[in-house]
DOBAMI-122060 format. One record per residue (C-alpha): residue number from 1; residue in three letters; chain; x, y, z. Coordinates in pm, whole numbers, plus 50000, padded with zeros to 5 digits. Each point is the difference from the previous one (the first is absolute). Layout:
<rs>
@nr=NUM&rest=ALA&kette=A&u=X&v=Y&w=Z .
...
</rs>
This chain:
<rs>
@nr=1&rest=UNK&kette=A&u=24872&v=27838&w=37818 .
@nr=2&rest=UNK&kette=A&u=50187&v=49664&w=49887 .
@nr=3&rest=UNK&kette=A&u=50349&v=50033&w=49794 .
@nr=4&rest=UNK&kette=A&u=49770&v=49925&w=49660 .
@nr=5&rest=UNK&kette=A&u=49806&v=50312&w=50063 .
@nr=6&rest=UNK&kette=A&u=50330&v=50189&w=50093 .
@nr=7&rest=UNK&kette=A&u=50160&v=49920&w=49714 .
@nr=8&rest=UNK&kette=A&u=49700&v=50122&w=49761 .
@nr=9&rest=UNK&kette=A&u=50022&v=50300&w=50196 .
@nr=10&rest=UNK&kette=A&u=50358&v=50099&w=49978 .
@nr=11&rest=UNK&kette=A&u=50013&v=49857&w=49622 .
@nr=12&rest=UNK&kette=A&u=49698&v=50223&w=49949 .
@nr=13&rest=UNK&kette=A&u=50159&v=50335&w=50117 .
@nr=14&rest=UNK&kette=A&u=50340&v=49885&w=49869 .
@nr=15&rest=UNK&kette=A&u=49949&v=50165&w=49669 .
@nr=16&rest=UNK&kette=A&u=50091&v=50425&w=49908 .
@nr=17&rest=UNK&kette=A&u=49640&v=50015&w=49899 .
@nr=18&rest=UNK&kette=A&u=49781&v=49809&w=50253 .
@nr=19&rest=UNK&kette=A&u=50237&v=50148&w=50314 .
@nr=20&rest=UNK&kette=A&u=49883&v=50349&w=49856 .
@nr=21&rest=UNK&kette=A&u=49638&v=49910&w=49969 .
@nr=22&rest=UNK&kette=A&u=49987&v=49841&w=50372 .
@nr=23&rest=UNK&kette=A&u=50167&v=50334&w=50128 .
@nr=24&rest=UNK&kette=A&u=49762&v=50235&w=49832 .
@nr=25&rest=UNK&kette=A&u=49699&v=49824&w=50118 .
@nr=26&rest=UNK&kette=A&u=50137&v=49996&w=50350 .
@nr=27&rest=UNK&kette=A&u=50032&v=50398&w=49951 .
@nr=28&rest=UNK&kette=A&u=49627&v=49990&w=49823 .
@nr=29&rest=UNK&kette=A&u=49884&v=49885&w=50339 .
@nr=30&rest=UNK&kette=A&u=49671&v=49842&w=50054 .
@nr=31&rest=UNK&kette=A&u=49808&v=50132&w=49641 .
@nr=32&rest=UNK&kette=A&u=50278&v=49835&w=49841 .
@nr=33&rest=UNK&kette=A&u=50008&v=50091&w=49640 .
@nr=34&rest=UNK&kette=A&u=49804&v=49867&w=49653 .
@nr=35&rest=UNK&kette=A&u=50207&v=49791&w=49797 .
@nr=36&rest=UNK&kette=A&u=50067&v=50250&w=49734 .
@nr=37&rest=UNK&kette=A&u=50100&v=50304&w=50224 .
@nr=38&rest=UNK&kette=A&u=50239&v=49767&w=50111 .
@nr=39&rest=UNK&kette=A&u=50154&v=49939&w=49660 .
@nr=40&rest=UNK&kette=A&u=49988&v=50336&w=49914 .
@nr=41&rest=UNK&kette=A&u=50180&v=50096&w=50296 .
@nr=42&rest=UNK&kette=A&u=50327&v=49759&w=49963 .
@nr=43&rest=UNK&kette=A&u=49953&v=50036&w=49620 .
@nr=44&rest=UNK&kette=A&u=49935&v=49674&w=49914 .
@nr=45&rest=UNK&kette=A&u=49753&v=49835&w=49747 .
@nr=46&rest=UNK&kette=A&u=49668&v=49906&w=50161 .
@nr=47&rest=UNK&kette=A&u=50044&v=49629&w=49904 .
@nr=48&rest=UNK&kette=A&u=50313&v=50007&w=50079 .
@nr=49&rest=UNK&kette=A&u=49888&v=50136&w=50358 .
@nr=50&rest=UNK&kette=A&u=49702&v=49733&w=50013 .
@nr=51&rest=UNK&kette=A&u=50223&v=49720&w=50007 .
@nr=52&rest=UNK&kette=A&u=50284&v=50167&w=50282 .
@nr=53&rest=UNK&kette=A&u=49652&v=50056&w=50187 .
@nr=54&rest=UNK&kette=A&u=49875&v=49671&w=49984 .
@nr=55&rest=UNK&kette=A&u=50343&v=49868&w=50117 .
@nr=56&rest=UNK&kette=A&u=49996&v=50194&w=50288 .
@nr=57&rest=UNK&kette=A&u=49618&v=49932&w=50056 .
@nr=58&rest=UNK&kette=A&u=50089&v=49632&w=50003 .
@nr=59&rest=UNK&kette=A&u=50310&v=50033&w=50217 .
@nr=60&rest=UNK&kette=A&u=49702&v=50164&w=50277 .
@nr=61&rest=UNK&kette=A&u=50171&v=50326&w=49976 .
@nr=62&rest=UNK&kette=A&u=49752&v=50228&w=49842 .
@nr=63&rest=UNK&kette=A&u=49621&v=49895&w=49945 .
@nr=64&rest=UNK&kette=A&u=49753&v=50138&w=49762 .
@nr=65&rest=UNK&kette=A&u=49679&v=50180&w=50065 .
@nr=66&rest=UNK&kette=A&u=49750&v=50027&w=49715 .
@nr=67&rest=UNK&kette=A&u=49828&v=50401&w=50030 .
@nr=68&rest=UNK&kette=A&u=49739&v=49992&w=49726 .
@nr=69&rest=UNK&kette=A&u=50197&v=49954&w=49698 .
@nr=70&rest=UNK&kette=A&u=50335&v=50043&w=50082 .
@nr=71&rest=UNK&kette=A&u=50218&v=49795&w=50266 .
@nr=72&rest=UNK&kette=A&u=50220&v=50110&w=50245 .
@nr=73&rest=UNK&kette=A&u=50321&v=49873&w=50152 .
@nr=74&rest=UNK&kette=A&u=50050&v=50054&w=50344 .
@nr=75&rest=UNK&kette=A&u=50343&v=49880&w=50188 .
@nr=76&rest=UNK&kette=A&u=49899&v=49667&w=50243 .
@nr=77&rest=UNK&kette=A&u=50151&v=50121&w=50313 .
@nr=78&rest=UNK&kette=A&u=49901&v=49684&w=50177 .
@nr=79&rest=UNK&kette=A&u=50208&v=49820&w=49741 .
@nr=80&rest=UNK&kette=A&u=50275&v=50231&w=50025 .
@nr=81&rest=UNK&kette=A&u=49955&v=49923&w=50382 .
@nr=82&rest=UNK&kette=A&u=50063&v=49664&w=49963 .
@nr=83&rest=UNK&kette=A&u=50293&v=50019&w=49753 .
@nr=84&rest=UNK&kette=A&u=50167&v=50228&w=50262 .
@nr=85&rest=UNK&kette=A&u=49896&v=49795&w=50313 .
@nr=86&rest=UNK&kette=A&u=50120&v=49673&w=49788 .
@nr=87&rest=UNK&kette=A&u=50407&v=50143&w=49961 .
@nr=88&rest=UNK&kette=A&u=50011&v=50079&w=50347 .
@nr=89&rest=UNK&kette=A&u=49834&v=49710&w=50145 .
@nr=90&rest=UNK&kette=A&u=50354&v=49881&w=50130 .
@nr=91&rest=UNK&kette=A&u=50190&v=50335&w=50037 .
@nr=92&rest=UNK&kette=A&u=50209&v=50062&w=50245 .
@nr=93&rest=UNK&kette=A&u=50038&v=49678&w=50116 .
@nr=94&rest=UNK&kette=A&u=49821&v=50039&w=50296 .
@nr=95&rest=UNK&kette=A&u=50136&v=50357&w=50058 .
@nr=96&rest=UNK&kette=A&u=49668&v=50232&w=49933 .
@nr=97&rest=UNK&kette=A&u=50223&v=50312&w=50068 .
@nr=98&rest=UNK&kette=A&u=50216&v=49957&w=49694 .
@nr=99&rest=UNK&kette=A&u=49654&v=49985&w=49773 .
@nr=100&rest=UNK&kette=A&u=49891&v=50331&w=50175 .
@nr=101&rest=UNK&kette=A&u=50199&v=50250&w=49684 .
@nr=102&rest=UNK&kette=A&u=49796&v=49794&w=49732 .
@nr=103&rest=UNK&kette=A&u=49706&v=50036&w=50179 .
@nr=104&rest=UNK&kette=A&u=50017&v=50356&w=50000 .
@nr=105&rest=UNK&kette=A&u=50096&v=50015&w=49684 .
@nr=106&rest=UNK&kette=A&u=49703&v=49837&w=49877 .
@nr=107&rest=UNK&kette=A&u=49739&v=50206&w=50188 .
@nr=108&rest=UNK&kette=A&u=49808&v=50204&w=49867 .
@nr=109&rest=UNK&kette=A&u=49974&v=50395&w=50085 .
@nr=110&rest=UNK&kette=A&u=49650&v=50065&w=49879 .
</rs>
């Protein structure tokens, strides 16, 4: 990932409503979620929601998978990958040990 893509990332999920929509398709897990139940479930109006999705579908942070007629978001781990692996390219200065905490933290359980 290059700072430009960084950038639209963070600017992406650094809106209330777009940082909400990135978490709960992260929770959906791989079936992700159609585009409405998603604006039903932050109670938001589904053009409203089209646009935050497209913003984050631009920023590579969710991607949309058509299933018949309706299309589903489902979070872009790889993207989130990269965002993640992109801040810490220079942590710790050399010092891997110090990064170790963050790494945990960022692990999943599942």
């Amino acid at each position: 990932m290059d700072k430009k893509a960084a950038l639209a990332s963070l600017s992406a999920l650094g809106q209330d409503t777009r940082l909400e929509v990135f978490r709960l398709l992260v929770r959906a897990g791989t079936e992700g979620m159609p585009a409405g139940e998603v604006a039903t479930s932050l109670g938001a109006v589904q053009n409203t929601m089209s646009a935050h999705l497209k913003v984050l579908d631009h920023a590579g942070l969710v991607r949309a998978e058509r299933d018949g007629r309706t299309v589903r978001y489902v979070a872009d781990m790889t993207g989130f990958r990269d965002l993640l692996a992109y801040l810490m390219e220079d942590c710790c200065n050399g010092s891997p040990e110090l990064c170790q905490p963050v790494i945990q933290a960022v692990t999943c359980n599942c």
